[in-house]
C-alpha positions in Angstrom: 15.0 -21.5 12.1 14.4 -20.6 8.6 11.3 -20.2 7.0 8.4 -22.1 4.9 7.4 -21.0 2.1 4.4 -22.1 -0.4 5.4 -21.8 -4.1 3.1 -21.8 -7.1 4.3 -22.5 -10.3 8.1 -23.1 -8.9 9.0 -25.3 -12.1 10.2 -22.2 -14.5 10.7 -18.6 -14.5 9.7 -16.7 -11.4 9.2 -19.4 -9.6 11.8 -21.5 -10.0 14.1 -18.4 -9.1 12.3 -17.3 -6.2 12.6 -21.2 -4.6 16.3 -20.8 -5.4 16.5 -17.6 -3.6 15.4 -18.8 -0.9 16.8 -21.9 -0.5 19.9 -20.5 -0.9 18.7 -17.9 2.2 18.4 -21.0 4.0 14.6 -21.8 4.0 12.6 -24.8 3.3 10.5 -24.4 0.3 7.6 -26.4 -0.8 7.4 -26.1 -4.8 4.5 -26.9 -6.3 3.3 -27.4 -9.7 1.1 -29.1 -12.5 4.2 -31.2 -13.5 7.0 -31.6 -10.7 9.1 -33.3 -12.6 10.7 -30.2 -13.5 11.7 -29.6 -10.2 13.3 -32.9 -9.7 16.7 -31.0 -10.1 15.9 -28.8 -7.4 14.9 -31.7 -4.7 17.6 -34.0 -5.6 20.4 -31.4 -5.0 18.7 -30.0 -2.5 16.3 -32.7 -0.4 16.1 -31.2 3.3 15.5 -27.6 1.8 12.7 -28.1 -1.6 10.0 -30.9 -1.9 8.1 -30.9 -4.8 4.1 -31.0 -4.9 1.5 -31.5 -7.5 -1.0 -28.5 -7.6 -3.2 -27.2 -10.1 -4.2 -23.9 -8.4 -7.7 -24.0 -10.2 -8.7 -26.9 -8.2 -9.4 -25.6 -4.9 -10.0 -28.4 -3.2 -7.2 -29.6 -3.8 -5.5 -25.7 -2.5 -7.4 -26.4 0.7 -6.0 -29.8 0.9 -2.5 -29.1 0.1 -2.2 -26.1 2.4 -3.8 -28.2 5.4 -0.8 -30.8 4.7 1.9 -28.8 4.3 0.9 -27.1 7.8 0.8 -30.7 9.2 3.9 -31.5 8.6 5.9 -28.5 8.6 3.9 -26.5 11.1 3.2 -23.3 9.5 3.4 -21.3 5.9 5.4 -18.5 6.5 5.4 -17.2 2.5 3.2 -17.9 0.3 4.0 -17.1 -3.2 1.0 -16.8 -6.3 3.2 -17.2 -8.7 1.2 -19.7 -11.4 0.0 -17.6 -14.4 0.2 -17.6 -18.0 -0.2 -15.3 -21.0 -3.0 -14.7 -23.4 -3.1 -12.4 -26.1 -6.9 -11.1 -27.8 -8.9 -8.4 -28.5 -11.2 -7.5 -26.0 -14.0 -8.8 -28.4 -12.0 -11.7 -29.8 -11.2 -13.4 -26.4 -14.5 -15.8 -25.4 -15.8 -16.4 -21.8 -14.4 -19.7 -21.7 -11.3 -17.7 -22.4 -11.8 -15.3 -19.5 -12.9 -17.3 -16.9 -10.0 -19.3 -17.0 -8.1 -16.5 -16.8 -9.7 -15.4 -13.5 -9.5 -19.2 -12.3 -6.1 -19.7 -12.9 -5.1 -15.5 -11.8 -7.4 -14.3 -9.5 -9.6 -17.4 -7.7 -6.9 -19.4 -7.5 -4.7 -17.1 -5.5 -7.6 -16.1 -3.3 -8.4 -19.3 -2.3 -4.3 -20.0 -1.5 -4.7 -17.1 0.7 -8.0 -17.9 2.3 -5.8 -21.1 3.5 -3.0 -20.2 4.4 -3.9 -16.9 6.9 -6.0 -19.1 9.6 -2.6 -20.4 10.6 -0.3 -16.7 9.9 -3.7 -14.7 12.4 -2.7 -17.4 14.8 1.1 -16.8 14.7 0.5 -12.9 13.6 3.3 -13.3 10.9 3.8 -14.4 7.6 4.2 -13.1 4.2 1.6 -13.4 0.7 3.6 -12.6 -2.3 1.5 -12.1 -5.4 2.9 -11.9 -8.1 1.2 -9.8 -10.9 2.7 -7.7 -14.1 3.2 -4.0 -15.0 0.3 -4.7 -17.0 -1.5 -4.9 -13.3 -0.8 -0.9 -13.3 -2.1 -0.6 -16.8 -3.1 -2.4 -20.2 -2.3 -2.7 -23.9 -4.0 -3.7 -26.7 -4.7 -7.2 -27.0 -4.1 -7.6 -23.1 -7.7 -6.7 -22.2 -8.1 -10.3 -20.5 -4.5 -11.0 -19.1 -4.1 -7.1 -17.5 -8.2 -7.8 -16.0 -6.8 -10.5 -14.0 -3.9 -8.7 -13.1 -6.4 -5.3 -12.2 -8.5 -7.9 -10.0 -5.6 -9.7 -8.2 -4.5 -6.0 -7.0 -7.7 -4.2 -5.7 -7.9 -7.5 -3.7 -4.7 -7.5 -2.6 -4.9 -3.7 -2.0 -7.8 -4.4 0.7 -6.4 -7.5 1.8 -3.0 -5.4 3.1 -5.7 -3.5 4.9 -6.9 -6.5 6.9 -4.1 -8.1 7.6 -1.2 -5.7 8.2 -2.3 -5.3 11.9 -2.0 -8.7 12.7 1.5 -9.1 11.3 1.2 -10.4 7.8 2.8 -8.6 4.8 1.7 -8.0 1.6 3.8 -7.2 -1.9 2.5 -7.2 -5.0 5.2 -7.9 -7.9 5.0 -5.9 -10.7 7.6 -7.4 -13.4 8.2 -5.9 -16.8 9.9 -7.7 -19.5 12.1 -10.5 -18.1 13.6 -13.9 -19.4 10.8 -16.3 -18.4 8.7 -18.8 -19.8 5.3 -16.8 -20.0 5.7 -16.1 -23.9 5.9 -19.3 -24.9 3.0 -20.0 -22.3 0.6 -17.8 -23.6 -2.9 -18.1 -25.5 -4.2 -16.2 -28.2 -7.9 -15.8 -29.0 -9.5 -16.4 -32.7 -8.6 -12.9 -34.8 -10.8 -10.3 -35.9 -9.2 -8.7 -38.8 -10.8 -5.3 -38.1 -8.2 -5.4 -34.9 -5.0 -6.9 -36.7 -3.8 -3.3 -36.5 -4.0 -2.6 -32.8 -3.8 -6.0 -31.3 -1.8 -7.1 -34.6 1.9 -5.7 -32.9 0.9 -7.6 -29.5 0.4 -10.8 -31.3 3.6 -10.5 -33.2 5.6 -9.5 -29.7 4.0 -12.4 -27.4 5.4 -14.7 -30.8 9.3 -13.4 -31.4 10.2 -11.9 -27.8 10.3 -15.0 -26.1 14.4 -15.3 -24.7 15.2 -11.8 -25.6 13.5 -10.3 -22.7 16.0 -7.7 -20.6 15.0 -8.8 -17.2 16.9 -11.3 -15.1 14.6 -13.7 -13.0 17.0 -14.3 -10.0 17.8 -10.5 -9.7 13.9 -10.1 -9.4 13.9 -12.6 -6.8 17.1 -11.7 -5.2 14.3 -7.8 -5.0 12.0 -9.9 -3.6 13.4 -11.3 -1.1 15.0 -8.0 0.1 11.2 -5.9 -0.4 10.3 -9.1 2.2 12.8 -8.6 4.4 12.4 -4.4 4.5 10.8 -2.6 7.2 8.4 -1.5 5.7 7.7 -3.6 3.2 6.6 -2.2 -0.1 3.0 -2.8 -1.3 4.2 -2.9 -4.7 7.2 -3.2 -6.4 8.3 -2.6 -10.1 10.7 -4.8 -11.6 12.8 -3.6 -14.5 13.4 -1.0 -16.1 10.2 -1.0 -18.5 7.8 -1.7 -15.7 9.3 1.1 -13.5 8.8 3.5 -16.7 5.5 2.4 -17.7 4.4 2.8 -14.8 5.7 6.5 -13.3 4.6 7.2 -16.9 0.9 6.2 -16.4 0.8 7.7 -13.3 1.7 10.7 -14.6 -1.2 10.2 -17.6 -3.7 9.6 -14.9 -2.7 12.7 -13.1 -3.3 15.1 -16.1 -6.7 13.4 -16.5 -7.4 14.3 -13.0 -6.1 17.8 -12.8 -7.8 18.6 -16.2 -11.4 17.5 -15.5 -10.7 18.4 -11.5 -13.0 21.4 -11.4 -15.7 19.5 -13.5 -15.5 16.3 -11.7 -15.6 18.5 -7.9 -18.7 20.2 -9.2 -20.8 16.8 -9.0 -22.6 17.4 -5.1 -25.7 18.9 -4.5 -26.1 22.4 -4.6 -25.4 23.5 -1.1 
């Protein structure tokens, strides 16, 4: 029997590619979205396999009530997939708190709440999958990303201790790490009011998150096609870098926070109480 899977934001770009995937593994997916008439496509050509729901993740009444149906009527989650996100693109003291809470609604509180629904019914099974699906810029930041990368930073150290809690029941964890790839986040993402003082640092961001939009390198159904195989591995991955870029940028920061360590090693040991 082939699986159930919960999919946020299935109407474009990772989404969209991951429900093909597995549809095309054989599974039944239920894609939601804030508009499902993008995926009309999918159910019509495909309407034992993908049925469409509407779902804003920030409304999480609506997250408990979606997940309790789907359960109902097709017995169980068996992946669940945070894919909804979007981009935004601000100096750290540009971008408002209206700004950056709905950030963390939409990135972090959002996803937590899916998985606070979905795992009473995985303990009880002890399996089931939680894909979360977060950004090279989860590993590190950039300039003008202070608020986009902050979800990304909480989404992991959560998903970090959630692996902890949940790996002995059965239930796997991967955190997705894309780089560049051909979706639509640029022409989803926000920009905060500009500070001109910053139009040098966060100036280059602004002007990437405007033009790169299509010309990405990444290919969204190879990244699925990795997903599905990180999901199927034994073990799977906790995280997984996808593209080129992100698999640069981030051997590359590890090695940058390495050299921090090692440098200030004997400085940073020499904290305790004098013995």
């Amino acid at each position: 029997m082939g699986k159930v899977w919960l999919v946020t934001g299935a109407n474009s770009g990772f989404g969209r590619a991951i429900t093909e995937a597995a549809v095309a593994a054989g599974d039944v997916v239920v894609a939601t979205a804030r508009r499902v008439e993008a995926l009309s496509d999918l159910v019509a050509a495909h309407p034992d396999q993908v049925e469409a729901l509407t779902l804003d993740v920030t409304d999480i009444a609506g997250i408990e009530a979606t997940v309790r149906d789907v359960v109902s009527r097709h017995g169980r989650v068996d992946v669940l997939v945070n894919n909804a996100g979007r981009g935004h693109v601000g100096a750290a003291e540009e971008t408002t708190d209206a700004e950056l809470r709905s950030l963390f609604d939409l990135h972090v509180f959002g996803p937590a709440a899916l998985v606070r629904a979905v795992l009473p019914a995985m303990r009880a099974r002890r399996s089931g999958a939680i894909v979360q699906m977060s950004s090279m810029s989860g590993q590190m930041s950039f300039a003008g990303f202070s608020a986009y990368s902050a979800t990304k930073f909480a989404l992991e150290g959560f998903s970090e201790a959630l692996v902890a809690e949940v790996r002995p029941l059965g239930i796997k964890v991967l955190i997705v790490e894309p780089g560049a790839f051909r979706t639509s986040l640029m022409d989803n993402t926000g920009a905060s009011e500009e500070i001109a003082d910053y139009a040098e640092t966060v100036g280059p961001t602004r002007r990437m998150t405007r033009t790169a939009g299509g010309a990405e390198p990444g290919d969204p159904a190879r990244a699925a096609a990795a997903i599905l195989a990180a999901l199927n591995a034994e073990p799977t991955p906790l995280r997984l870098p996808l593209g080129s870029d992100a698999v640069d940028a981030v051997l590359t920061h590890l090695d940058a926070i390495r050299s921090d360590v090692t440098t200030w090693e004997k400085t940073a040991r020499d904290t305790a109480y004098p013995r």
